[in-house]
N, C-alpha and C positions, 0 to 999 in steps of 0.2 A: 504494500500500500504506500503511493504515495503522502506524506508525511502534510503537505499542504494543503492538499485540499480537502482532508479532514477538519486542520485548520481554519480553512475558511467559512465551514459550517458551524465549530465548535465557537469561534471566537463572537460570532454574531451574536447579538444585541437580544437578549429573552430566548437564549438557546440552552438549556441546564443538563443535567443530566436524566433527566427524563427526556427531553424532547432527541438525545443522542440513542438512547434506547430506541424510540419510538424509530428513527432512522435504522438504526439496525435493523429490527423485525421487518422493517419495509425491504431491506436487500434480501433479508433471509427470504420473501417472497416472492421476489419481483425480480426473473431475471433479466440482467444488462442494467439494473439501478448497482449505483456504486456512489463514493462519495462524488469525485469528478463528477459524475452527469449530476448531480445533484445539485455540485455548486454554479452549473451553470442554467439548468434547465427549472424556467418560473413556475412551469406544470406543476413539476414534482414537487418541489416545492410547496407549495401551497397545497398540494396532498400531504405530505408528510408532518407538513407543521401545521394545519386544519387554517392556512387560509391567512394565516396572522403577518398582513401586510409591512409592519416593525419588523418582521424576522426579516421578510426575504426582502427588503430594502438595506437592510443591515447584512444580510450575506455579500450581497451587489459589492460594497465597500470594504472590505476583507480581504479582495483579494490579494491585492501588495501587502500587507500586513502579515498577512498568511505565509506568504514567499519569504519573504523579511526573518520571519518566526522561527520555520523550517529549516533558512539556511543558519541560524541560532542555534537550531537542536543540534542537526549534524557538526556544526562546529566546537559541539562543545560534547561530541559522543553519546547524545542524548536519543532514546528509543522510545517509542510509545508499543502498548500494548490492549489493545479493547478487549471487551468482556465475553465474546464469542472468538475469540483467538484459542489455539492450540495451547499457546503460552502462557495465557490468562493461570493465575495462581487459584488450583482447585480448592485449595481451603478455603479461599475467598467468599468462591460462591455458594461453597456447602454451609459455609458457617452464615455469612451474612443473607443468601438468598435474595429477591428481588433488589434487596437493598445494598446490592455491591455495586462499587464505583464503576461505571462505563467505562472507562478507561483509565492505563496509568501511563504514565511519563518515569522513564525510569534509565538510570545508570549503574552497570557494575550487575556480576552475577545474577540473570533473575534465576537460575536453577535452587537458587536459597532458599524463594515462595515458594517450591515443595517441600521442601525438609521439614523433617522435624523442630518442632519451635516453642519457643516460651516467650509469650510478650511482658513487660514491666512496664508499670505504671505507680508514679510515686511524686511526691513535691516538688517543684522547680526549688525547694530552698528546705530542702531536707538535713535532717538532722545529721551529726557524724556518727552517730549509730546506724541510721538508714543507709549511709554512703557506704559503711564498712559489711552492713546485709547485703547488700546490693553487689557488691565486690564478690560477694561470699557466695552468692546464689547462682553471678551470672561463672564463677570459675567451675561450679560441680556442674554446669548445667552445658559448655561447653567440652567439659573434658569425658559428660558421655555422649555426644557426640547433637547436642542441639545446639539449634539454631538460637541466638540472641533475637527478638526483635520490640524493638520501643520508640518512642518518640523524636529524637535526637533533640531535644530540651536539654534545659543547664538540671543542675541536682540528682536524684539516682536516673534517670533516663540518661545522660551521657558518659556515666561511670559501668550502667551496665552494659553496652558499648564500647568503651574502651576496655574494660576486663574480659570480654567476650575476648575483644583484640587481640590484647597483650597477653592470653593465654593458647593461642594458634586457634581461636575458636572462628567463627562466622558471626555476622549480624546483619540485620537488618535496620535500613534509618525510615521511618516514615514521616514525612515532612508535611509539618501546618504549613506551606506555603507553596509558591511555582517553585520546578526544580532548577528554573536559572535563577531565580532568585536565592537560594541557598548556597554557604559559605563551607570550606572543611575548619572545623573549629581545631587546634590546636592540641585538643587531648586526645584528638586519635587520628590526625594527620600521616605520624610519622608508621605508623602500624597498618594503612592501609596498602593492601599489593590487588591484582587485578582478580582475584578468586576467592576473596574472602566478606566480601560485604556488598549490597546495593543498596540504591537510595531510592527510595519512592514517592511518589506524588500522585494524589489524585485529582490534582490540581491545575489550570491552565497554567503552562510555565511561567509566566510573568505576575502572577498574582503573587499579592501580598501576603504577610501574617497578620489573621486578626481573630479574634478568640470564638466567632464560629469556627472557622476552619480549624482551628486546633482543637475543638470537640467535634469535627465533623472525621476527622481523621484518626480520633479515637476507636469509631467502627473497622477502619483496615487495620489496627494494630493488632484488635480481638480476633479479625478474619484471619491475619496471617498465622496464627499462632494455636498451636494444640489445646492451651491452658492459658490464664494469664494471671500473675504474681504484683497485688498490690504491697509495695514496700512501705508508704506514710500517706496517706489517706485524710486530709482535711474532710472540714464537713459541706464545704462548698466546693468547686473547682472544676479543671479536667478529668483529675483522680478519681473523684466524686463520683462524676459524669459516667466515665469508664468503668469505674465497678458496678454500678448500677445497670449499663447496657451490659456488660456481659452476664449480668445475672437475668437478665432478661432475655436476655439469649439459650439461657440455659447450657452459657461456655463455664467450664472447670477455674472455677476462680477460686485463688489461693490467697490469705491474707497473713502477713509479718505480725502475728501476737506480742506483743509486749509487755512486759510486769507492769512498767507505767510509761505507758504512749508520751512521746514527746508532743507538746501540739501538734505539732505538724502530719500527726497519727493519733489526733486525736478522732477518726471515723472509722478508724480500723476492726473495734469493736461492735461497731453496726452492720459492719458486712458480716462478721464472723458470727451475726445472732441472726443475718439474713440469709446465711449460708453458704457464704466463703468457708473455705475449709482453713483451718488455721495451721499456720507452720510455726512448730515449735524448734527451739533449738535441739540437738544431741550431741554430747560430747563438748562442747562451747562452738556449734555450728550450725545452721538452719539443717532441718533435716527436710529432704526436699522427697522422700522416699514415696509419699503419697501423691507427689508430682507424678512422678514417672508410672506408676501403678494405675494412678486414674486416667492418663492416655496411655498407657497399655489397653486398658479394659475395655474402654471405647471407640479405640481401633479395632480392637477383636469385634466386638458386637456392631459397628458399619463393615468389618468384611462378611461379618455372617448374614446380614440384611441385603448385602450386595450378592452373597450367593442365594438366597433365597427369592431374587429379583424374577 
C-alpha cells in the first residue's frame, strides 16, 4: 500500500477512526475500491463517508500534505500497519475487539506484538519503592522470556523499559502522541539495537500529547499484553483509567500490594478488592509466579476453544 494516499483520507477534516473502519469494510467488499481511487473519486466518496460534504472537500486538500507526510514517514523509517493487515498485532484485536485502533504507525521490531507480554502501568512520579518494583518485575519478566510493554512516560513506565533493556530483554513503547512527534529519551537510548524494541502509535504522526490520547492509548497497552501489572495507582489519572479498562475487559490484572501504599498507590487497594490479583513479595522480591500461571491457563483454555471451533 501506498503510504499516501491513505494519508490523504486519514488526514481529512471529520475522518476518525470509525469512518477509517467504515472504508475498510467498503474495500473488503467492493472490488477495485482501494484507498487511491478513493482519494480521488467524489462517488465513493460520498458512499463511504454517507454524503458528509466537510469530509470530501477536506480530502480534495490533503493531497500535498499527504505527499509531504509520506515522504516524513519513509525518511525517518516509519511503517504503518491497519487492522485487517496480516501484520496487525492478534492480541490487539482478540483483546480489544471492535475497539482496536484502525491503524498503527510504527518503528523497530513489530514481531514483538506477538510475543508474549506484560504491560505496566504506574505514576509518572512514583515513589522509589515503585521504581525499584518496577526494576524488579520488568528483570524476572524479561529473563523468562517476555515481552516489556508500557507507556514510555517518565516514572515506572520508563524504568520498566529501560530494565527490560539493560537486561537483553525486548519492549515495547506505546506512544500518547504522532510517532514523528516523539523523542529517544536518554535512559534507554544507548540500549536500543535494531531487534529489541518498537515504538507504536495509534496516532496520526504529527499529532500532539494531550491527556485524551494518553488515556486513549491506555487500550493498546492492555491489547498488547497477556496481563497487565499496576505498580502505584493514584485514585485519579491514566493509572486509574487503565486499571479500570482492563478490568472491564476482563484482562489478568495484577496489583503491587503494599504494607502502607505510598500516595502515589494510594488506589492500589481498590483494585485488589475489585479484583486485581495482588503481588506479594517472596524472598525480598515480587513474586510474579501467578503472572505467568494465569496466562499459562488462558492460553490453554483459547487453544482449547480454538480447537473446538
Amino acid at each position: 500500500m501506498d503510504y499516501e494516499f491513505f494519508l490523504q483520507i486519514a488526514l481529512a477534516k471529520g475522518v476518525g477512526d470509525i469512518a477509517i473502519k467504515r472504508a475498510l469494510r467498503f474495500f473488503s467488499e467492493n472490488q477495485g475500491a482501494s484507498w487511491e481511487v478513493l482519494g480521488s473519486d467524489v462517488s465513493m466518496q460520498n458512499n463511504v463517508f454517507g454524503g458528509k460534504q466537510g469530509i470530501v472537500e477536506s480530502i480534495a486538500l490533503q493531497r500535498e500534505p499527504a505527499k509531504r507526510l509520506a515522504y516524513q514517514l519513509s525518511q525517518n523509517d516509519v511503517k504503518l500497519v491497519l487492522c485487517d493487515d496480516n501484520q496487525y498485532p492478534a492480541k490487539v484485536k482478540q483483546v480489544l475487539g471492535e475497539k482496536c485502533p484502525p491503524y498503527l504507525f510504527y518503528k523497530g521490531n513489530i514481531r514483538l506484538t506477538n510475543m508474549n507480554a506484560v504491560g505496566f502501568c504506574g505514576s509518572r512520579k512514583a515513589s522509589n519503592k515503585g521504581i525499584a518494583i518496577t526494576n524488579d518485575c520488568a528483570c524476572q519478566l524479561v529473563k523468562n522470556e517476555f515481552v516489556v510493554v508500557s507507556g514510555y512516560a517518565a516514572g515506572s513506565d520508563i524504568e520498566a523499559h529501560r530494565a527490560a533493556l539493560m537486561n537483553s530483554g525486548n519492549t515495547v513503547f506505546v506512544l500518547a502522541e504522532g510517532i514523528l512527534m516523539s523523542s529517544l529519551k536518554k535512559e534507554i537510548r544507548e540500549y536500543l539495537n535494531t531487534e529489541n524494541h518498537i515504538f507504536l502509535s495509534q496516532f496520526m504522526p504529527e499529532a500532539g500529547w494531550n491527556v485524551g490520547n494518553a488515556m486513549k492509548r491506555n487500550g493498546l497497552i492492555i491489547g498488547l499484553s497477556n496481563a497487565m501489572i499496576i505498580i502505584e495507582a493514584g485514585k485519579k489519572g491514566g493509572t486509574f483509567a487503565a486499571g479500570n479498562e482492563a478490568l472491564a475487559l476482563n484482562h489478568p490484572l495484577f496489583v503491587i500490594e503494599y504494607a502502607s501504599p505510598e500516595v502515589s498507590a494510594e488506589a492500589n487497594p481498590h483494585f485488589i478488592s475489585r479484583g486485581g490479583i495482588p503481588i506479594r513479595k517472596k524472598n525480598g522480591a515480587p513474586n510474579l509466579s501467578q503472572v505467568y500461571e494465569t496466562i499459562k491457563k488462558r492460553q490453554s483454555l483459547e487453544t482449547k476453544d480454538i480447537l473446538y471451533l
